[in-house]
C-alpha positions as a Markdown table, in Angstrom:
| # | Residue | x | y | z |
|---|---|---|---|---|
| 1 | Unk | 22.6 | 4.9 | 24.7 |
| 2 | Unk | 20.1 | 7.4 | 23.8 |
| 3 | Unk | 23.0 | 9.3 | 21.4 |
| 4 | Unk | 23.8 | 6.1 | 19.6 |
| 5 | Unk | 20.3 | 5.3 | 19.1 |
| 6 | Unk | 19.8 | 8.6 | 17.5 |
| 7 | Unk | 22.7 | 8.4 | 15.1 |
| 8 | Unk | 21.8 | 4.5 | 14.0 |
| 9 | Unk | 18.5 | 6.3 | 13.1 |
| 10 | Unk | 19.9 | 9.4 | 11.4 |
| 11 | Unk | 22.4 | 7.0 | 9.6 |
| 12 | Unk | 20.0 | 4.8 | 8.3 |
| 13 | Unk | 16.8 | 6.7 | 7.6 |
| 14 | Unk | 19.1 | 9.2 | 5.6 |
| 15 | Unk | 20.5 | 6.6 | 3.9 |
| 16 | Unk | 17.4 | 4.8 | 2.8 |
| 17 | Unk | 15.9 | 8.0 | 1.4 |
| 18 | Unk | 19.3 | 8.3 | 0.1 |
| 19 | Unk | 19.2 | 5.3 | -1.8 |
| 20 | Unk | 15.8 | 4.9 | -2.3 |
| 21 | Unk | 14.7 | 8.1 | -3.6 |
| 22 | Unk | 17.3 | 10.4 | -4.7 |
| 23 | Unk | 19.4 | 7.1 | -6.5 |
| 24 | Unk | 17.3 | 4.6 | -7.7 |
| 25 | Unk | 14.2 | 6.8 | -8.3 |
| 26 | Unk | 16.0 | 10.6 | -9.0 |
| 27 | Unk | 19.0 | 9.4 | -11.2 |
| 28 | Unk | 17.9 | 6.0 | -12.4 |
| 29 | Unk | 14.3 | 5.7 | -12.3 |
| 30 | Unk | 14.4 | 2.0 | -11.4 |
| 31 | Unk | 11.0 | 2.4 | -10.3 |
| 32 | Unk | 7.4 | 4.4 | -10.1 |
| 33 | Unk | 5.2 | 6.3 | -7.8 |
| 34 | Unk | 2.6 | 9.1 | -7.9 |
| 35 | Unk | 3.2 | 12.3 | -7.7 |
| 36 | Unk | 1.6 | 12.7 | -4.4 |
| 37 | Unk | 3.7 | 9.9 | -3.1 |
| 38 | Unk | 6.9 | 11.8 | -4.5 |
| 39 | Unk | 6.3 | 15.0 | -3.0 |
| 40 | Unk | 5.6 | 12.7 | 0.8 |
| 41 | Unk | 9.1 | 11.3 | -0.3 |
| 42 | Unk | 10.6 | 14.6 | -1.3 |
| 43 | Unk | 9.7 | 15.8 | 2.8 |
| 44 | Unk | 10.6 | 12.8 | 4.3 |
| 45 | Unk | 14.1 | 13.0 | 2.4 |
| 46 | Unk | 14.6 | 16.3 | 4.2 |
| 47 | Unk | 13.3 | 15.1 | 7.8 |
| 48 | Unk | 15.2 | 12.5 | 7.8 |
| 49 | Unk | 18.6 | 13.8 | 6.0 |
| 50 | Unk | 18.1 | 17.4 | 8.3 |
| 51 | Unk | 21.0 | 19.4 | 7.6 |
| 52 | Unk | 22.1 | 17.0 | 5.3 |
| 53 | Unk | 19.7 | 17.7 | 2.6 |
| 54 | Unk | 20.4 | 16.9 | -0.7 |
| 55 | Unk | 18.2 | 17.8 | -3.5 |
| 56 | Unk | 16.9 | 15.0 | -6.4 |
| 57 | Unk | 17.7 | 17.3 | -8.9 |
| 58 | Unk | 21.4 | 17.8 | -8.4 |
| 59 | Unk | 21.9 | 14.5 | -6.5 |
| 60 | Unk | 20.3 | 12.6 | -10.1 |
| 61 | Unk | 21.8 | 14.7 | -12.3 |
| 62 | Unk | 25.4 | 14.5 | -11.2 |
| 63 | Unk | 24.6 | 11.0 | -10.1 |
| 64 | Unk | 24.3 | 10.4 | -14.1 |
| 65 | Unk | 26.9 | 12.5 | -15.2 |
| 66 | Unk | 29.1 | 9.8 | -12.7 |
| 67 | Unk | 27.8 | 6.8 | -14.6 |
| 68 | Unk | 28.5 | 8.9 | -17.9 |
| 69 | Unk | 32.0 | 9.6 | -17.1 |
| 70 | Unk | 33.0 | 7.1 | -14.6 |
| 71 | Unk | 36.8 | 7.7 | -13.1 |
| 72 | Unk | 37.7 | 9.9 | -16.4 |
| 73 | Unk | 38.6 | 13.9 | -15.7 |
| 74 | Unk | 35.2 | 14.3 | -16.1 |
| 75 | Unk | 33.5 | 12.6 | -13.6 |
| 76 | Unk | 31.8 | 15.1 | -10.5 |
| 77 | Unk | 34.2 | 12.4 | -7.8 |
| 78 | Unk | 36.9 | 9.9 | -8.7 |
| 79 | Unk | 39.8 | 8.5 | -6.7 |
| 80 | Unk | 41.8 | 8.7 | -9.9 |
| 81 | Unk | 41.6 | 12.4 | -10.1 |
| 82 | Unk | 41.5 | 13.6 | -7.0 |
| 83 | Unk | 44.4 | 13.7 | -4.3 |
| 84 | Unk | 43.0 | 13.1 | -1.3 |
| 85 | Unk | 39.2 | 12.4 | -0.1 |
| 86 | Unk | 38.9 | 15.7 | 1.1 |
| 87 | Unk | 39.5 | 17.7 | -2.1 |
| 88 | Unk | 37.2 | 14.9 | -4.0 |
| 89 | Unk | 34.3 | 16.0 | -1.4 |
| 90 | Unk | 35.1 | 19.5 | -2.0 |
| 91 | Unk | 35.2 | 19.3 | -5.6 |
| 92 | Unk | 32.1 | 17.1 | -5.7 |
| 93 | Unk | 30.1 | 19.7 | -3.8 |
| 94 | Unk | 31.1 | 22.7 | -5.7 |
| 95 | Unk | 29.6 | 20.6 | -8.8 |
| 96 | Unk | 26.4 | 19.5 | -7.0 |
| 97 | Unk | 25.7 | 23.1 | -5.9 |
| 98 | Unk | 26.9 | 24.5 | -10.0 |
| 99 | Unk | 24.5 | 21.9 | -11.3 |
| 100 | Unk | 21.3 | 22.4 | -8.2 |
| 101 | Unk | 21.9 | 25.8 | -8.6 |
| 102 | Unk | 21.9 | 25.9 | -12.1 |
| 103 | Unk | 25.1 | 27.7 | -12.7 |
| 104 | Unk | 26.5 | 25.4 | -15.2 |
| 105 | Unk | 24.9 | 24.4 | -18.7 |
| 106 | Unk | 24.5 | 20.4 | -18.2 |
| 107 | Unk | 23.2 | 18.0 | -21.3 |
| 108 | Unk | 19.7 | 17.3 | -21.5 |
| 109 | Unk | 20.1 | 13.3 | -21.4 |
| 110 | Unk | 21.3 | 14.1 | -17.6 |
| 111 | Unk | 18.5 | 16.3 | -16.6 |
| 112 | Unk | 15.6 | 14.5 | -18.6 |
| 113 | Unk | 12.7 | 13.5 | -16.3 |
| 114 | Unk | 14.6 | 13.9 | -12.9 |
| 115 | Unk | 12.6 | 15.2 | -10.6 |
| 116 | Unk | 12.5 | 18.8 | -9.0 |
| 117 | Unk | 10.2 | 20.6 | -6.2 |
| 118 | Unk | 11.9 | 24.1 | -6.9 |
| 119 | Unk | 10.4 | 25.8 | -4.3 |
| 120 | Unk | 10.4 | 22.9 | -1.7 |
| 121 | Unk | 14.0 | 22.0 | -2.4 |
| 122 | Unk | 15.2 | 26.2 | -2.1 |
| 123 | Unk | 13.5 | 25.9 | 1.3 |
| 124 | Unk | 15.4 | 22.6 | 2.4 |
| 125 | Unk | 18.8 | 23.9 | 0.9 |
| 126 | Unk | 18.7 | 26.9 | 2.7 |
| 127 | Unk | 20.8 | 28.1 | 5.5 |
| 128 | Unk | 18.0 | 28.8 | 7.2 |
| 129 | Unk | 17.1 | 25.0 | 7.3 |
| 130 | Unk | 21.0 | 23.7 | 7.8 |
| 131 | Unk | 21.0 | 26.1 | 10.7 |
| 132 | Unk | 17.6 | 25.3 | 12.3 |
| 133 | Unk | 18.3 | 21.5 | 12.5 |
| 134 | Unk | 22.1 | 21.9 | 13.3 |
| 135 | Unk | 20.6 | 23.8 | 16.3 |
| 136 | Unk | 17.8 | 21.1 | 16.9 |
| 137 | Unk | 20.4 | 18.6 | 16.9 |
| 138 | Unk | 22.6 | 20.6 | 19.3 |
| 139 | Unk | 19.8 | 20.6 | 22.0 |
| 140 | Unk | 19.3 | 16.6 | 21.5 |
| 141 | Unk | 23.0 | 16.1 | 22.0 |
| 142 | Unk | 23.1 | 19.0 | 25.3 |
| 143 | Unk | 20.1 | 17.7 | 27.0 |
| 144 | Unk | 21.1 | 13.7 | 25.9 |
| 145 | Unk | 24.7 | 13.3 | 25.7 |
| 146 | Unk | 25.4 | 11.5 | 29.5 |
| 147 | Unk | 29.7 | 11.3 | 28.7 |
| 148 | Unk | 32.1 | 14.2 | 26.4 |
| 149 | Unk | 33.0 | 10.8 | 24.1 |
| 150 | Unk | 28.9 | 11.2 | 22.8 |
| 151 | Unk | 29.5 | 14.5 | 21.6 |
| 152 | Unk | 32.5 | 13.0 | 19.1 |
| 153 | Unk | 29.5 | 11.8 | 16.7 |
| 154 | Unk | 27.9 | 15.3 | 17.0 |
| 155 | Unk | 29.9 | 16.2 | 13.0 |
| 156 | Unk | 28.9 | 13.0 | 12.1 |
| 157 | Unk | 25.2 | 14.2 | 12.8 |
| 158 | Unk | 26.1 | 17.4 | 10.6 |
| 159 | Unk | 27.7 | 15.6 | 8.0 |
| 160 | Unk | 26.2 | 12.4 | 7.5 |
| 161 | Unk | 25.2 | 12.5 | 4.0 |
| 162 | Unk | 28.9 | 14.0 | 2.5 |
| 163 | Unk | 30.2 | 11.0 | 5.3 |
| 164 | Unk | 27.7 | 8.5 | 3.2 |
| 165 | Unk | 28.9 | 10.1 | -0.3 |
| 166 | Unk | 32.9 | 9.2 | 0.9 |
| 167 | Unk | 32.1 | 5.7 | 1.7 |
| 168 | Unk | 30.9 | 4.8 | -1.8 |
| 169 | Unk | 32.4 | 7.3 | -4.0 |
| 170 | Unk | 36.3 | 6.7 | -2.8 |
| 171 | Unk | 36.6 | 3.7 | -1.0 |
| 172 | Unk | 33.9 | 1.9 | -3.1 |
| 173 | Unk | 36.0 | 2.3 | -5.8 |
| 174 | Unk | 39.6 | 1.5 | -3.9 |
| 175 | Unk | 38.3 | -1.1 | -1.7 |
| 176 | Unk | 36.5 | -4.6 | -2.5 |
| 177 | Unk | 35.9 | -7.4 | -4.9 |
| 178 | Unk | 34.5 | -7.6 | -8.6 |
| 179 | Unk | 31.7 | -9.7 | -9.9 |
| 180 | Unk | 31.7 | -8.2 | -13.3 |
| 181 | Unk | 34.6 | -6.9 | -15.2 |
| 182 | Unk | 34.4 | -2.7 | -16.0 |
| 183 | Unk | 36.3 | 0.5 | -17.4 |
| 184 | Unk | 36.0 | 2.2 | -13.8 |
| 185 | Unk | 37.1 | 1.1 | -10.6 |
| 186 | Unk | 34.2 | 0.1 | -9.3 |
| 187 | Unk | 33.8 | -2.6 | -6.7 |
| 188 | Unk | 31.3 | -4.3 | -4.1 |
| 189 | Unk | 32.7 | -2.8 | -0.6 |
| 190 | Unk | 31.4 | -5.8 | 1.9 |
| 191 | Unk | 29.8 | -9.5 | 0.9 |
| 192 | Unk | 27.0 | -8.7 | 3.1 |
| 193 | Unk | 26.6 | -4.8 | 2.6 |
| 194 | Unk | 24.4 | -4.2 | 6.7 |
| 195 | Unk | 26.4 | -1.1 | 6.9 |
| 196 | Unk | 25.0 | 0.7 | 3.2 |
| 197 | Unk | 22.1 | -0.8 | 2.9 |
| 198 | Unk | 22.7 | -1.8 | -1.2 |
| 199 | Unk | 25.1 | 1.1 | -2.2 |
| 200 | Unk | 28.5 | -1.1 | -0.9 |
| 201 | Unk | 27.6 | -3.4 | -4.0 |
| 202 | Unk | 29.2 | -1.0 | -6.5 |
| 203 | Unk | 30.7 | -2.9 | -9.0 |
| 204 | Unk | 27.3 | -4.7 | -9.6 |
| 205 | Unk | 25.1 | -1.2 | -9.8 |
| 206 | Unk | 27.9 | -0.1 | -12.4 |
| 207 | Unk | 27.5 | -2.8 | -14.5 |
| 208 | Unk | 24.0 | -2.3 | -14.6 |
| 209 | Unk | 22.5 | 0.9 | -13.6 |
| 210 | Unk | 19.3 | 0.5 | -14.1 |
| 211 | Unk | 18.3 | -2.1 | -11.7 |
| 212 | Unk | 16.5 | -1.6 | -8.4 |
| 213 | Unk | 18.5 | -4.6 | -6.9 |
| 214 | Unk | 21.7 | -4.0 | -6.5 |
| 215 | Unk | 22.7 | -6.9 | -4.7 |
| 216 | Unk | 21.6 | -10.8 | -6.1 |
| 217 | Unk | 24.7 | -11.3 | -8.3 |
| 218 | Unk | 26.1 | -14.1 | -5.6 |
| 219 | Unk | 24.0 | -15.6 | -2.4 |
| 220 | Unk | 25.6 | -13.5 | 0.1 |
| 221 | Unk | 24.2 | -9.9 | -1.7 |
| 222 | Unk | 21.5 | -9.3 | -0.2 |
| 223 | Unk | 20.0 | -5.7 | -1.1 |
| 224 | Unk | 18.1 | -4.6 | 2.2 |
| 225 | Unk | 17.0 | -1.1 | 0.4 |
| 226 | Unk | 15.7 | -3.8 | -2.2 |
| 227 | Unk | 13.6 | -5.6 | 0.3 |
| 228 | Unk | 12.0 | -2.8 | 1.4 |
| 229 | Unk | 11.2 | -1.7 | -2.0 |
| 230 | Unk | 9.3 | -5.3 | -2.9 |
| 231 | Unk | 7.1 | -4.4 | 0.2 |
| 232 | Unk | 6.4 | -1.0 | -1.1 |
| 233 | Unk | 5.3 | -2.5 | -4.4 |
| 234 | Unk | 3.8 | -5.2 | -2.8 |
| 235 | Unk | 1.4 | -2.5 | -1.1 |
| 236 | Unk | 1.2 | -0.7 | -4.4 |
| 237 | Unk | 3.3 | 2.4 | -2.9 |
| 238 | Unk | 5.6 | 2.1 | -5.9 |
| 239 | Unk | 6.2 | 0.0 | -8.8 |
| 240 | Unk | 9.5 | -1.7 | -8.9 |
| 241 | Unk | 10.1 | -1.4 | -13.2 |
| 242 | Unk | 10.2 | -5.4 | -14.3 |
| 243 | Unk | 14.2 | -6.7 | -15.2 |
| 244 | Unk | 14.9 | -6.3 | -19.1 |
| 245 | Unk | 18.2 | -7.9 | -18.6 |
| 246 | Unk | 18.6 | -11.3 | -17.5 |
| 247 | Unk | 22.4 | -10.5 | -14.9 |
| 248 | Unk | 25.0 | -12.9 | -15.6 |
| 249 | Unk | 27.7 | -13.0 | -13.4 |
| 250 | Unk | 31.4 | -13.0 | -15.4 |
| 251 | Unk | 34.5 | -13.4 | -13.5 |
């Protein structure tokens, strides 16, 4: 029991920094916080995502460059252009590390205002890091794990994030329904998205990026990352940008 609980908690509180801070905030600035509050963030992001880590930086920038070039031969992950979901995660992390890295020349509207803690985010890339809480989370599983079947979720510990990044980039965009009609292949993954917490409601995010709620479009999508956010605001920890665009759903 002790093993599940501590992959529900790795699965979710890397997800919701995820979500919360290297999407809506990093890549689409759907909302505001000090800079004080962002470097908290930036350290909880790592605490939570261990040896997982993924950088604002190259997470928003590539994030963008998605949106830009959505299921063309350009885009950093498409089902379209890839063969199978392994070479699309392989692919897709070769770009994320060309563009953290800064090994590629990328357009200034994808790298304007994104947010970077240089020095903090070399730190929490590093080997050194991956290793330490690989290590850390080999000792939880050796001195917790009570049956051999526990140890079967000890990758999906090490790779939770790129196993987060498959769900939505590939089968988001195989799997699903459509409330809004799009160039890309984008679609919603589950009517009530418990297991993303907001990301599984693709097809609405892609129609309109810019919005901290993903879900709202029909009764049943209901954003939980969303939630959250309104009592962050609520306390004055962020500030949730207002809604320019009135959504209409079209079928």
């Amino acid at each position: 029991m002790t093993i599940l609980i501590f992959i529900v908690v790795l699965w979710y509180g890397g997800l919701f920094f995820q979500t919360f801070f290297l999407h809506r905030y990093a890549a689409h600035q759907s909302f505001t916080m000090s800079k004080l509050t962002e470097r908290i963030t930036f350290v909880l992001t790592w605490f939570f995502q261990g040896s997982n880590y993924l950088s604002a930086y190259g997470y928003g920038v590539m994030h963008r460059m998605h949106h830009a070039y959505a299921d063309t031969e350009n885009d950093p992950h498409s089902p379209k252009y890839d063969a199978s979901v392994f070479s699309m995660m392989w692919r897709t992390k070769n770009i994320y590390a060309d563009i953290n890295e800064k090994r590629i020349e990328v357009d200034e509207k994808f790298t304007k205002n994104v947010p970077q803690w240089e020095r903090f985010d070399s730190f929490a890339s590093s080997y050194f890091s991956r290793i330490i809480w690989s290590i850390l989370y080999f000792a939880f599983f050796f001195y917790f794990a009570t049956a051999w079947w526990q140890w079967l979720f000890f990758p999906v510990a090490l790779f939770m994030a790129p196993i987060h990044g498959v769900i939505i980039n590939w089968y988001a965009h195989i799997y699903g329904y459509v409330n809004f009609k799009s160039k890309d292949t984008s679609k919603n993954l589950l009517p009530f998205d418990f297991l993303m917490m907001g990301e599984g409601y693709h097809n609405n995010h892609h129609k309109h990026a810019s919005r901290a709620n993903f879900g709202g479009v029909r009764w049943h999508e209901v954003d939980i990352t969303y939630k959250i956010m309104q009592v962050l605001h609520a306390l004055g920890i962020i500030k949730i940008k207002p809604i320019t665009q009135v959504v209409r759903r079209e079928v």
